[in-house]
Steps between C-alpha positions, in 0.01 A plus 500: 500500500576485844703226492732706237577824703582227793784356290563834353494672824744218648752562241468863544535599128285423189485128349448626113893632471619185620335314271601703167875435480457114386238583192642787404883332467399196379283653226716773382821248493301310240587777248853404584428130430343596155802683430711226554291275328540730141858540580564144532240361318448257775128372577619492836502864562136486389369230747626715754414752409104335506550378836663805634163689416274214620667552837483813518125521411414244776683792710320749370157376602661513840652842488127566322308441845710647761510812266131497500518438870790871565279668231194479718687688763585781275296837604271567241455813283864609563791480255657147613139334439570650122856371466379162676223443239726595192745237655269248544346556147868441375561276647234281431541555087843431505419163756174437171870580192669251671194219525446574144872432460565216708158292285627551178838371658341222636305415211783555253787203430821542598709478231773728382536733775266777412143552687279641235523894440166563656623341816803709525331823426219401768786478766689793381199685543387339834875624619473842425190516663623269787782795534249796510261277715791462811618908422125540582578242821765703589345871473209329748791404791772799457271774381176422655652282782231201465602225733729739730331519802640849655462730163501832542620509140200372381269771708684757378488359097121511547475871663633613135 
């Protein structure tokens, strides 16, 4: 753990927000690719669209630990450990939609363009939840100011 504030201390802000902008694009732009895939009828578009979510899992995992890693520093029994756990629990359903998604992908031929159904509606539901899961993110930095080293914001949030 050490080793961790060291490189988080040397880069003088959190590692976890870094991290979330590659998963988070490249998973939600697979809607896009599905999309194009019905509108064209291409099998392209669903390839990928696979691939684009495979990616961004493997990103995930990474985003996974140093989130772990800024979560730990979180004060406990205020409001920000609160947000920070429903985030986290968000997060990691919508991370377990878009596994689910990405197997029956996998395991499914490509053929005319369209993923099965219960692929699509796994992603569709792993994207709204991906897009309450970084509001969440979001309320933990600008609200609660998690990450922001001089806060007074955040001292006054949890006087209330």
């Amino acid at each position: 753990m050490k080793a961790n504030q060291d490189v988080s201390n040397r880069a003088r802000h959190p590692l976890h927000p870094v991290m979330t902008h590659s998963p988070m694009a490249l998973l939600m732009i697979s809607s896009l690719w599905d999309l194009l895939g019905f509108w064209r009828g291409d099998s392209f578009w669903q390839q990928f669209s696979l691939w684009s979510i495979a990616v961004g899992l493997l990103f995930a995992i990474i985003a996974l630990f140093t989130g772990i890693m800024d979560y730990a520093k979180i004060p406990q029994g205020g409001p920000a450990e609160a947000a920070g756990m429903r985030h986290l629990m968000i997060m990691v359903v919508a991370v377990m939609l878009y596994t689910g998604s990405f197997i029956i992908r996998y395991r499914t031929p490509i053929g005319d363009g369209y993923p099965p159904v219960i692929a699509i509606a796994l992603s569709a539901a792993g994207l709204l939840l991906l897009l309450v899961g970084g509001w969440y993110g979001g309320e933990l930095v600008y609200r609660y100011g998690v990450g922001i080293r001089d806060r007074p914001h955040q001292m006054q949030e949890e006087r209330k």
